[in-house]
C-alpha positions in Angstrom: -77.6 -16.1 -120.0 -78.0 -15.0 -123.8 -74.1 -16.1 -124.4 -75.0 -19.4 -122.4 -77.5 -20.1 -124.6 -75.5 -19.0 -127.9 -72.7 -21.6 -126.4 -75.2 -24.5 -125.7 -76.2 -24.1 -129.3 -73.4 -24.0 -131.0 -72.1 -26.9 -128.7 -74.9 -28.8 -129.9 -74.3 -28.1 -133.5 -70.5 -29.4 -132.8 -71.9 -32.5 -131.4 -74.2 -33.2 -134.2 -71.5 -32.4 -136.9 -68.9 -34.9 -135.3 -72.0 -37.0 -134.7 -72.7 -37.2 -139.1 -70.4 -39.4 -140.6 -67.8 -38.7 -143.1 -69.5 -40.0 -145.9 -72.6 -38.1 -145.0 -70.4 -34.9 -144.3 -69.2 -35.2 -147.9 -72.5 -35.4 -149.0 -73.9 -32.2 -147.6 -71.6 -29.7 -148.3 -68.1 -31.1 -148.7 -65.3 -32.5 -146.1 -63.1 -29.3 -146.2 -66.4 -27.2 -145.7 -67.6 -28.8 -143.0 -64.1 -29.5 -141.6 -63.7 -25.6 -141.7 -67.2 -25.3 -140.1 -66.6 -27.1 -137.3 -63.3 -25.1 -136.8 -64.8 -21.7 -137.1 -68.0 -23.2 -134.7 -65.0 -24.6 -132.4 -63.4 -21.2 -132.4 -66.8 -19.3 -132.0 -67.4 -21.7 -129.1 -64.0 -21.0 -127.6 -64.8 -17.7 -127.9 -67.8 -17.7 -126.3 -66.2 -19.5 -123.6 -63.4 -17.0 -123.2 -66.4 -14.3 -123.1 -68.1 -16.1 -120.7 -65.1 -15.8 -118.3 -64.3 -12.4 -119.0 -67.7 -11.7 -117.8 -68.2 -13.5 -114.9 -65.0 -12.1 -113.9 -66.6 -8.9 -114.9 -69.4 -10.1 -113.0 -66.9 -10.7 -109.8 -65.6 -7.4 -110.0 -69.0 -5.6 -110.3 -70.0 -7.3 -107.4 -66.6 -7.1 -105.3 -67.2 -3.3 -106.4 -70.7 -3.5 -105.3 -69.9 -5.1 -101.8 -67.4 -2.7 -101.2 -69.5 0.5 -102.1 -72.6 -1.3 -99.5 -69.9 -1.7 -97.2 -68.4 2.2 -97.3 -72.0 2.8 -97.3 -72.5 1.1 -94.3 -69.8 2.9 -92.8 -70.7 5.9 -93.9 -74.2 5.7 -92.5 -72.8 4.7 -89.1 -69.9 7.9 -88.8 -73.1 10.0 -90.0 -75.4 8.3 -87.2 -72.2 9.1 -84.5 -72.0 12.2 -85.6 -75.9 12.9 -85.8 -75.9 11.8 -82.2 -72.8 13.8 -81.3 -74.5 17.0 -82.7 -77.9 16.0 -80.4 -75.4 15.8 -77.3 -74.4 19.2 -78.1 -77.4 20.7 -79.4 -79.1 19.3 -76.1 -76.3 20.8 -73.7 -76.3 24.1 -75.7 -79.9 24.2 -75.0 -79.8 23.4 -71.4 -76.6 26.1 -71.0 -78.8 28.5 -73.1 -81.9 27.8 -70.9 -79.5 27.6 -67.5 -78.3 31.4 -68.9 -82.0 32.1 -69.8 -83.2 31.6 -66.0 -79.9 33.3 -64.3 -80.5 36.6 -66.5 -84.1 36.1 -65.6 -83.5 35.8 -62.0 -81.2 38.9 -62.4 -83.4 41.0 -63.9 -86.0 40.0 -60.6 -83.4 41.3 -57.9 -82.6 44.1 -60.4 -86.2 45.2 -60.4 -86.8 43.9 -56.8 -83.4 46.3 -56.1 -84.8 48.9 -57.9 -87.9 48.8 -56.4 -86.2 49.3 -52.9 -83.8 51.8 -53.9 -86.5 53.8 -55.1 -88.7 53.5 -51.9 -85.2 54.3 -50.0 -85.0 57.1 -52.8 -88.6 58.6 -52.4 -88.4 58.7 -48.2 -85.0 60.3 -48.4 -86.8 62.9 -50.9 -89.4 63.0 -48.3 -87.2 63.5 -45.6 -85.3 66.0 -47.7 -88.2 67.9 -48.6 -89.2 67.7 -45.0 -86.0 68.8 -43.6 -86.1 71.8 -46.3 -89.7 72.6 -45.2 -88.0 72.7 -41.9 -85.3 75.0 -42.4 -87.5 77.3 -44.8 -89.3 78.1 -41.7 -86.5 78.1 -39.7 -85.0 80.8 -41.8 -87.9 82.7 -42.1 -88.5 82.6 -38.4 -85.0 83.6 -38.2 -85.8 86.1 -40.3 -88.6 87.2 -38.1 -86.0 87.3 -35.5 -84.1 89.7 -37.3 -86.3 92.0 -37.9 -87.6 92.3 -34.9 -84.1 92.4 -33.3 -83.5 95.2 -35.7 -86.9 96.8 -35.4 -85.5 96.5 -31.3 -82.1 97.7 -32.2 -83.8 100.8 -33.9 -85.7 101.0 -31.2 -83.2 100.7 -28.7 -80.8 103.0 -30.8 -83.6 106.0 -31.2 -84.0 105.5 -27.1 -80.4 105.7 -26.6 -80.0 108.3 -28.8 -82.9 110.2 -27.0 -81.1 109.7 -23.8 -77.9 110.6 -24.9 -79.2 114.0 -26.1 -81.1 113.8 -22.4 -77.8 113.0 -21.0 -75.8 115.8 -23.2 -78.6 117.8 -22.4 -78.2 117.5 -18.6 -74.5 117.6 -18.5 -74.6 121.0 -20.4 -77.2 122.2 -17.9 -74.6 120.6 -15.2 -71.5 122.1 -16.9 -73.3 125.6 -17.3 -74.3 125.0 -13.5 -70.6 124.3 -12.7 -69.3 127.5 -14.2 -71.9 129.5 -12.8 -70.6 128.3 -9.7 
């Protein structure tokens, strides 16, 4: 805008140099000064010009470059969005797997303790039954050895009464011997 303006200007003072005569040229500072002014002013103004294109081709480009950065922005924003959603997809079917693995272990560890809990009961009647059975055969054993020792008591017995009547017996047949040889 500021080299628009500097171009207007100096356009303007081109006009209104061509626009003073000659004469009146000579006047104020000379022909060959003002001829050279207006060539220097034409060449400032063809400058200026020149400028002007070279920036709003610089202007182009800056937008061009502009447009293009918006645009890889824009697509930038949208593979971030996929992949934001892509990473909620997973994250939401890790969650339900984790959850899904969450309630199988849980259910697990129920049977597990429900099993348990039977196995033990199992566990504590077959300890009962055990200790029953041992209670059993304790008594059994020491009825048994009851038995004994009152079979041995009876065999003792039984041997001192046999004994007694084999000396009875040994006694008799050595009275019947002496008998016989008396006879």
């Amino acid at each position: 805008e500021e080299n628009m303006k500097q171009i207007k200007e100096l356009e303007e003072k081109v006009k209104k140099l061509r626009n003073i005569t000659k004469r009146e040229t000579i006047k104020a500072c000379g022909y060959m000064a003002a001829k050279e002014k207006i060539t220097i002013l034409e060449h400032n103004v063809n400058t200026l010009r020149e400028e002007k294109k070279e920036n709003e081709r610089y202007q182009k480009e800056l937008e061009e470059v502009a447009r293009n950065s918006q645009n890889d922005a824009k697509e930038e924003k949208h593979e971030l969005i996929k992949k934001i959603k892509l990473l909620e997809k997973e994250l939401t079917s890790v969650t339900s797997k984790k959850n899904q693995i969450i309630e199988k272990l849980t259910l697990e560890k129920e049977q597990l303790a429900e099993q348990h809990k039977e196995r033990n009961e199992i566990l504590e009647i077959k300890v009962q039954d055990l200790t029953n059975d041992k209670n059993c055969l304790l008594e059994k054993l020491n009825n048994t050895r009851a038995e004994i020792e009152t079979v041995k008591r009876g065999v003792s017995a039984a041997k001192m009464v046999a004994e007694h009547e084999i000396r009875e017996i040994e006694e008799e047949n050595k009275v019947l011997m002496e008998d016989n040889l008396e006879k």
